[in-house]
C-alpha positions as a Markdown table, in Angstrom:
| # | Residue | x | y | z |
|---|---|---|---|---|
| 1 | Unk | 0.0 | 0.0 | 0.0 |
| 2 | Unk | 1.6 | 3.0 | -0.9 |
| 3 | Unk | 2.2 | 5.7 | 1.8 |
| 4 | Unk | 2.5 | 9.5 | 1.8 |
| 5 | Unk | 4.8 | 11.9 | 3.4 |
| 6 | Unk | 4.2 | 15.4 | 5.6 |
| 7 | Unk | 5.1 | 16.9 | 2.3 |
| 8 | Unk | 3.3 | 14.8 | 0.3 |
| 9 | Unk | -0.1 | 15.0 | 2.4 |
| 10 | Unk | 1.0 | 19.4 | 2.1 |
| 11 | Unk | 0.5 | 19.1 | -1.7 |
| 12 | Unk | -1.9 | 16.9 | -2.4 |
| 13 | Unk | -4.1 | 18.6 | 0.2 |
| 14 | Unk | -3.2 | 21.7 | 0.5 |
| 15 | Unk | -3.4 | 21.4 | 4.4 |
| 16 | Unk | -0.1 | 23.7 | 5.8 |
| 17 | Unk | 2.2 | 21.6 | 8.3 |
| 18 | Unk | 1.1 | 23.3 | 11.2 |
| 19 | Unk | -2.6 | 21.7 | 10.7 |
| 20 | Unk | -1.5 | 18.5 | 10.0 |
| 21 | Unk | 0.4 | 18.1 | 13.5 |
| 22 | Unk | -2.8 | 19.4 | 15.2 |
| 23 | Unk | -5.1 | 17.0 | 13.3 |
| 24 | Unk | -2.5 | 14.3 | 14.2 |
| 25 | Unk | -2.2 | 15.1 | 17.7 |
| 26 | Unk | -5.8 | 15.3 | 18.5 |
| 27 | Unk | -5.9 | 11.7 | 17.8 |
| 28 | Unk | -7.9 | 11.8 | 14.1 |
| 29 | Unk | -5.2 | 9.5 | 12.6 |
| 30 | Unk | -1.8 | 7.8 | 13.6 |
| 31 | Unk | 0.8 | 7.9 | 10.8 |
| 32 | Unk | 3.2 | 5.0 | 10.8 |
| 33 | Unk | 6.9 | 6.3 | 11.3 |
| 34 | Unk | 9.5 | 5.9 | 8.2 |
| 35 | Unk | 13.0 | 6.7 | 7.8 |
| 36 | Unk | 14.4 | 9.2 | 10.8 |
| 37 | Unk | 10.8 | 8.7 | 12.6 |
| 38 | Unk | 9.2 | 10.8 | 9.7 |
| 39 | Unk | 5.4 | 10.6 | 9.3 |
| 40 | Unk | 4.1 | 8.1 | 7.1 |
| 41 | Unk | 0.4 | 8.3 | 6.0 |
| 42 | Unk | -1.5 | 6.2 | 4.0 |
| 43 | Unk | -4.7 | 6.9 | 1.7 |
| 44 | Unk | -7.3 | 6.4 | 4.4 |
| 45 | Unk | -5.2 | 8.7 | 6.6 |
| 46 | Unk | -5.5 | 11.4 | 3.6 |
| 47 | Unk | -9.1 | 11.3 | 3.7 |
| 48 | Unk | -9.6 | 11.3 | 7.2 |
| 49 | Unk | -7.2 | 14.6 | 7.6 |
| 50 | Unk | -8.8 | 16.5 | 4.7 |
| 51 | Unk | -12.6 | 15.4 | 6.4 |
| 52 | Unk | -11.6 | 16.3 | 9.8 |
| 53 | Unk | -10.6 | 19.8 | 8.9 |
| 54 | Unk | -13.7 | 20.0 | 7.0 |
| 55 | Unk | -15.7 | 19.0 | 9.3 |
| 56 | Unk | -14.4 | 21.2 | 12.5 |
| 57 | Unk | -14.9 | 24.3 | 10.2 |
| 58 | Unk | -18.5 | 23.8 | 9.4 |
| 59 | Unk | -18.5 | 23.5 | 13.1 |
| 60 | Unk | -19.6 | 19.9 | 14.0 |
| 61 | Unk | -18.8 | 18.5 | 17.5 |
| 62 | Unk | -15.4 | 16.8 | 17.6 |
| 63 | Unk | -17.4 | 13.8 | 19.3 |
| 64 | Unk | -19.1 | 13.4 | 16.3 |
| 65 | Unk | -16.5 | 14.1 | 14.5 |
| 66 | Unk | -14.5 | 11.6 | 16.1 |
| 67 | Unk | -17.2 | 9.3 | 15.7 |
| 68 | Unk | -18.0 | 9.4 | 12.1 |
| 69 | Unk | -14.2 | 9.0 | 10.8 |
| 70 | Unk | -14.0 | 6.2 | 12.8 |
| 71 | Unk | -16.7 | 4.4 | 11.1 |
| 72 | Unk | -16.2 | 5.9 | 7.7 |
| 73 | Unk | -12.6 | 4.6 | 7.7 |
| 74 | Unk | -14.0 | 1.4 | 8.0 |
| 75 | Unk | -15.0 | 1.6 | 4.4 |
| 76 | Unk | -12.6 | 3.4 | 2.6 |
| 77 | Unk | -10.5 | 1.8 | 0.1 |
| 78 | Unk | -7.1 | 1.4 | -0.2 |
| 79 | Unk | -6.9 | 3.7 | -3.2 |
| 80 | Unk | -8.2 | 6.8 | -4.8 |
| 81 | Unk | -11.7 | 5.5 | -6.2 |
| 82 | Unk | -12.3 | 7.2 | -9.5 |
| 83 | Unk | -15.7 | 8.3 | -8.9 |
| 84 | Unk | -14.4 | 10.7 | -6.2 |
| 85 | Unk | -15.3 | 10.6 | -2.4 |
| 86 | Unk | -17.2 | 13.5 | -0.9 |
| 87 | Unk | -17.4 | 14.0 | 2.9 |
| 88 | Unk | -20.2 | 16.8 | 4.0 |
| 89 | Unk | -22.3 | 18.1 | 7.0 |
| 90 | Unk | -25.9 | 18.0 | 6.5 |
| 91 | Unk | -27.1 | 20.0 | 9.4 |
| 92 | Unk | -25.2 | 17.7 | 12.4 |
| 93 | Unk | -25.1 | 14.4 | 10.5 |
| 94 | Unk | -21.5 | 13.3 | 9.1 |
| 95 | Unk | -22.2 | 12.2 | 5.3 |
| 96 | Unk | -20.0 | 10.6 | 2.7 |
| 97 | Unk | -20.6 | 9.6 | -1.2 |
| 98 | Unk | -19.2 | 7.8 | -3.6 |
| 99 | Unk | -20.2 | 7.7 | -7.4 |
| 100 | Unk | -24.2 | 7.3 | -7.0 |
| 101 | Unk | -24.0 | 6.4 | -3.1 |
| 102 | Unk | -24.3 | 8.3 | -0.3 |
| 103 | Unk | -24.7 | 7.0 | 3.2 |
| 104 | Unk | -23.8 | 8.4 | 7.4 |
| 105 | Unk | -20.9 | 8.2 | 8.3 |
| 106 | Unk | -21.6 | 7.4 | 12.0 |
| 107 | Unk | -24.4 | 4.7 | 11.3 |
| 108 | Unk | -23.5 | 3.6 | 7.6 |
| 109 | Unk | -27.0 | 4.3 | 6.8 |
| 110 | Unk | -27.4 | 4.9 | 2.6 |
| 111 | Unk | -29.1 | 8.0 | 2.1 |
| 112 | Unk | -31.2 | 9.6 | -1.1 |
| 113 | Unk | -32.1 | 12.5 | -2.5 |
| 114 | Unk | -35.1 | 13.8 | -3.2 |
| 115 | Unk | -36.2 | 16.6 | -5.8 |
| 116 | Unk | -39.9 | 17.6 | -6.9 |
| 117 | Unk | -43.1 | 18.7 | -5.2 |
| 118 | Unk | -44.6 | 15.7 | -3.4 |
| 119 | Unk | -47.7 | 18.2 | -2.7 |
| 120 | Unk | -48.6 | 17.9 | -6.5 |
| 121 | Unk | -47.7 | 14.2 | -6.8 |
| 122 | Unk | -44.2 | 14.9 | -8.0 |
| 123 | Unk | -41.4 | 13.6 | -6.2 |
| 124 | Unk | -38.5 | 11.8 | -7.3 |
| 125 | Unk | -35.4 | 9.6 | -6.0 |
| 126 | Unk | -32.0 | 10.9 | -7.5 |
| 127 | Unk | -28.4 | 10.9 | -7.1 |
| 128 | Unk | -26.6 | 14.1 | -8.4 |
| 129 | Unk | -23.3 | 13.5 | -9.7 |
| 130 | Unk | -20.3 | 15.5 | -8.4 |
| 131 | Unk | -18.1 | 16.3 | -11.5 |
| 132 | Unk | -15.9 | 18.6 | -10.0 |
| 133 | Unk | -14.9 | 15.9 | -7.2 |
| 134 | Unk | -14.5 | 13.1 | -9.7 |
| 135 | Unk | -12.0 | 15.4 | -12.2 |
| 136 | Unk | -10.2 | 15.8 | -8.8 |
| 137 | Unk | -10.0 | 12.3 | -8.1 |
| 138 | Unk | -9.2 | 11.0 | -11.1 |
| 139 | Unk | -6.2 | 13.9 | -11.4 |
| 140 | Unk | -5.3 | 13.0 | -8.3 |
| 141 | Unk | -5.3 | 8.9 | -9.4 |
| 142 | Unk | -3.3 | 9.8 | -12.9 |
| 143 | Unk | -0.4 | 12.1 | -11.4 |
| 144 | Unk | 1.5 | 8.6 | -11.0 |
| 145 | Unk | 1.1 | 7.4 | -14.1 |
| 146 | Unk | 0.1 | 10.0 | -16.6 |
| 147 | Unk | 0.8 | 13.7 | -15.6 |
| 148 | Unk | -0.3 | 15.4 | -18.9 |
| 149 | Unk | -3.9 | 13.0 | -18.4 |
| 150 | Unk | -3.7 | 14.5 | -14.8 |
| 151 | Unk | -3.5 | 17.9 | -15.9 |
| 152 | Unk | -6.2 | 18.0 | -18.1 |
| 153 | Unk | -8.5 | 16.5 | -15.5 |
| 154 | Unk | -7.1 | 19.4 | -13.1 |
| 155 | Unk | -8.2 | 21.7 | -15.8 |
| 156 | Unk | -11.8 | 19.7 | -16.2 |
| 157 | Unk | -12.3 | 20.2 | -12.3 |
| 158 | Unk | -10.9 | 23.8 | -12.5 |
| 159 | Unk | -13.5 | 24.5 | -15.3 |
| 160 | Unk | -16.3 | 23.2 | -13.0 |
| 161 | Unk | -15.2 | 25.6 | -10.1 |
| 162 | Unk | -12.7 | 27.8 | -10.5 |
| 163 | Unk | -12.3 | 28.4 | -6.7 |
| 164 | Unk | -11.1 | 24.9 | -6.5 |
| 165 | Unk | -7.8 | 26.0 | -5.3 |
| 166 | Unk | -6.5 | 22.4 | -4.5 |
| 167 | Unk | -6.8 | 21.4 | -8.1 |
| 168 | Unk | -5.3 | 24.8 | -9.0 |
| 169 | Unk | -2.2 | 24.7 | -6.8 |
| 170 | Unk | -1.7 | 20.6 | -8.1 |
| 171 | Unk | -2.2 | 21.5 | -11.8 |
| 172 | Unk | 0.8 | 24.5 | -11.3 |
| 173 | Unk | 2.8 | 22.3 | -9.9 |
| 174 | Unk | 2.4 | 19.6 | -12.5 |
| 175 | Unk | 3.6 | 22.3 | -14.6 |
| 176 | Unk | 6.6 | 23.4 | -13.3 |
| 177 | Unk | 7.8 | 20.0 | -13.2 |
| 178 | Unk | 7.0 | 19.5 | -16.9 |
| 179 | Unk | 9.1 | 22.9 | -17.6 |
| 180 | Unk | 6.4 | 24.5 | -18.1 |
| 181 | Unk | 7.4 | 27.5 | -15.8 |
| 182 | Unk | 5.2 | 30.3 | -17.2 |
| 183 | Unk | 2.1 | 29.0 | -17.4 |
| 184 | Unk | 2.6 | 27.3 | -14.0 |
| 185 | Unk | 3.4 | 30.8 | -12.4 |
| 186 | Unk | 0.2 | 32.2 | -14.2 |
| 187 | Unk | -1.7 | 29.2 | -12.8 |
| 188 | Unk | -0.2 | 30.2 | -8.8 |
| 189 | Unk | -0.7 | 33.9 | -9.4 |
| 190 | Unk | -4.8 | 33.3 | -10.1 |
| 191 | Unk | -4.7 | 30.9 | -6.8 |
| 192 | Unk | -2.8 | 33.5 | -5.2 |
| 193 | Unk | -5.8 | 36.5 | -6.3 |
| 194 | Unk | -8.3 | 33.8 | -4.7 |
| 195 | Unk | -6.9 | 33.0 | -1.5 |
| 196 | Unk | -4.2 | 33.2 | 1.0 |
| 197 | Unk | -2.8 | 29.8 | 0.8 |
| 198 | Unk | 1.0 | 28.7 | 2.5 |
| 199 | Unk | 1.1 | 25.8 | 0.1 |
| 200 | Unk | 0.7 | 28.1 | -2.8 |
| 201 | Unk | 3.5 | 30.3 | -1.9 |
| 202 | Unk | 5.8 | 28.1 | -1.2 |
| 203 | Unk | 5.3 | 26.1 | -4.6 |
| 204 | Unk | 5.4 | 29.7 | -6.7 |
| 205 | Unk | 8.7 | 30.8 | -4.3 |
| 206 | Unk | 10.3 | 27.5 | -5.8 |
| 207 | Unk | 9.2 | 27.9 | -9.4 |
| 208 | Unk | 10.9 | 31.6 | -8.8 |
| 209 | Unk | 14.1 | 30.0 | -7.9 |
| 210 | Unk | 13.8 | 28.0 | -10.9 |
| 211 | Unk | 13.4 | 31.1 | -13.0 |
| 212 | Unk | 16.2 | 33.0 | -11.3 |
| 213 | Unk | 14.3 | 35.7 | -9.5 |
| 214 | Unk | 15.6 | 35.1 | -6.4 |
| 215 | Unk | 14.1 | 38.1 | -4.6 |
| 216 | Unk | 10.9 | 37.5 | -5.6 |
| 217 | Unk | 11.3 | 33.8 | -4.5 |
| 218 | Unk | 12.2 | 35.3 | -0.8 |
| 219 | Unk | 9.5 | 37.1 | -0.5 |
| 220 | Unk | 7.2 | 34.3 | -1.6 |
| 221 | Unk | 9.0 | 32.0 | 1.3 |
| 222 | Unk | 8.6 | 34.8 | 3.4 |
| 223 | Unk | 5.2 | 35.0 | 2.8 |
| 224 | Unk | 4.2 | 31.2 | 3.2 |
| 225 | Unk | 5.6 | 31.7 | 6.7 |
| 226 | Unk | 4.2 | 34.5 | 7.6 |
| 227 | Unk | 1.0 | 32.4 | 7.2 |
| 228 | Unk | 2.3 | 28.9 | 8.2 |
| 229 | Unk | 5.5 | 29.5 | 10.7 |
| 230 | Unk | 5.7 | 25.8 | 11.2 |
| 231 | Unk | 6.7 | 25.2 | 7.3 |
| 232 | Unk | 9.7 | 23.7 | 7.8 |
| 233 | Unk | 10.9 | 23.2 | 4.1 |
| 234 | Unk | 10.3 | 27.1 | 3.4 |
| 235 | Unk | 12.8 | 28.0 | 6.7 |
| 236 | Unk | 15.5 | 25.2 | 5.3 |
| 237 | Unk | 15.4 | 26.8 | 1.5 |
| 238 | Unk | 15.1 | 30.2 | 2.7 |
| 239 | Unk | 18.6 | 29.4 | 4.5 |
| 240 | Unk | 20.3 | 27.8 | 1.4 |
| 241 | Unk | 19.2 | 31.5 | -0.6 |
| 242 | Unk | 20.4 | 33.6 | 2.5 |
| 243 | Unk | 24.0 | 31.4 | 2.5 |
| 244 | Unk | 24.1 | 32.1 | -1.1 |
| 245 | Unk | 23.8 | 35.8 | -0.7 |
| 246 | Unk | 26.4 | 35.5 | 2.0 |
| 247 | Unk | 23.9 | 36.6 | 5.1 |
| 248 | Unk | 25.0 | 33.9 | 7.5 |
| 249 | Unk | 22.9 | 35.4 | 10.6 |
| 250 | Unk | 19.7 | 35.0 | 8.4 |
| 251 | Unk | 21.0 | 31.6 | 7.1 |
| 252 | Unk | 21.4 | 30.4 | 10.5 |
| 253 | Unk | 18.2 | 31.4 | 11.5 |
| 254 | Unk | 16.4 | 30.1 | 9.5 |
| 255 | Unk | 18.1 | 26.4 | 9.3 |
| 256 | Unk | 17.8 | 26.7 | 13.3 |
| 257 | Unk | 13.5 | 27.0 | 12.8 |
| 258 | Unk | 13.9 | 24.1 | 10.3 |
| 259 | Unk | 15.8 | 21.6 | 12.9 |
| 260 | Unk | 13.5 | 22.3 | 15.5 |
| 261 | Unk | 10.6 | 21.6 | 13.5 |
| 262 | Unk | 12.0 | 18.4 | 12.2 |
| 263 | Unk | 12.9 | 17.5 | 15.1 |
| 264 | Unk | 9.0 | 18.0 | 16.7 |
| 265 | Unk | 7.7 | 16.6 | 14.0 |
């Protein structure tokens, strides 16, 4: 079963560090340990992260919050399932779906939908389908394999809601590592105009490097932290720059954050 790193769970989730560790430590999922006692985190832990956040900011109780993951990880599969997996709140009820079903979390109860007017004998069972969840998905499933198939699916959920910022901030990256360095930093800037995002800046303050504009790849690190102080990986490349530029006191800062981060986490 393959398993994820901190860094990996940052990208494909867009969740900064700092989150993680508290979604860790309050006991939502227990990463195996890897190489130098890193975090390892398989798919179910992915899902059960991403929904816990989720959950906690549309404000339902962390019993049932605690309660529902535990159940719903019960029946999550060991993989990405193409059709997509949706976790939601309706009202206080934990609820997941997958493809065409949709069941609580807590209980395992399927669920339908209903649309009509059963006062004028209308009333009919349905099952909406998520399109933007299941171009994530399957970008998400291809990124192994196929990155320019991934890409175009990015771009598919995009097109269905261009506030998607996770599928935005994958897709840029995807493109820088294809070369493609101006059309990923056109692709972070948009994110950037949506939303304040530590992820984000730390993937453009990268592709800056890459382009040789250093300063403006500072600032970008700079940036990330000043919304996520606990990302590690922006103190540790913000320290290579600074010994570059021959600033030791700001190099040494910086790679003194990064070893006590590493070192917590």
């Amino acid at each position: 079963m393959h398993q994820y790193g901190v860094r990996d769970v940052e990208k494909l989730l867009g969740l900064p560090r700092s989150t993680i560790r508290a979604l860790v430590d309050a006991g939502f999922v227990t990463p195996a340990r890897g190489a130098r006692n890193a975090w390892r985190f398989s798919f179910q832990d992915l899902i059960v992260l991403r929904t816990a956040q989720a959950l906690s900011q549309a404000r339902v109780s962390p019993r049932r919050i605690t309660s529902s993951l535990r159940e719903l990880r019960r029946h999550l599969p060991e993989s990405m399932p193409m059709s997509g997996l949706r976790i939601g709140a309706i009202g206080d009820r934990v609820v997941a779906s997958e493809g065409g079903k949709r069941w609580q979390a807590e209980s395992g109860q399927y669920l339908l939908a209903f649309e009509g007017d059963p006062a004028a004998g209308s009333l009919a069972i349905i099952e909406r389908p998520q399109p933007i969840d299941d171009w994530y998905g399957r970008a998400l499933a291809l990124e192994g394999g196929d990155a320019s198939a991934a890409m175009r699916a990015y771009e598919r959920a995009i097109a269905a809601d261009p506030a998607h910022l996770d599928a935005r901030i994958n897709l840029g990256r995807l493109l820088h590592e294809a070369g493609r360095l101006a059309p990923a930093e056109r692709v972070y800037r948009e994110v950037a105009a949506l939303a304040e995002n530590a992820t984000l800046l730390f993937n453009l303050a990268v592709l800056l490097e890459d382009m040789d504009r250093r300063d403006e790849a500072i600032a970008a690190y700079e940036n990330s932290l000043r919304i996520d102080p606990a990302l590690a990986d922006s103190h540790y490349n913000l320290a290579l720059i600074y010994e570059q530029l021959d600033k030791p006191h700001e190099a040494l800062r910086h790679m003194a954050r990064y070893r006590r981060l590493v070192e917590r986490g």
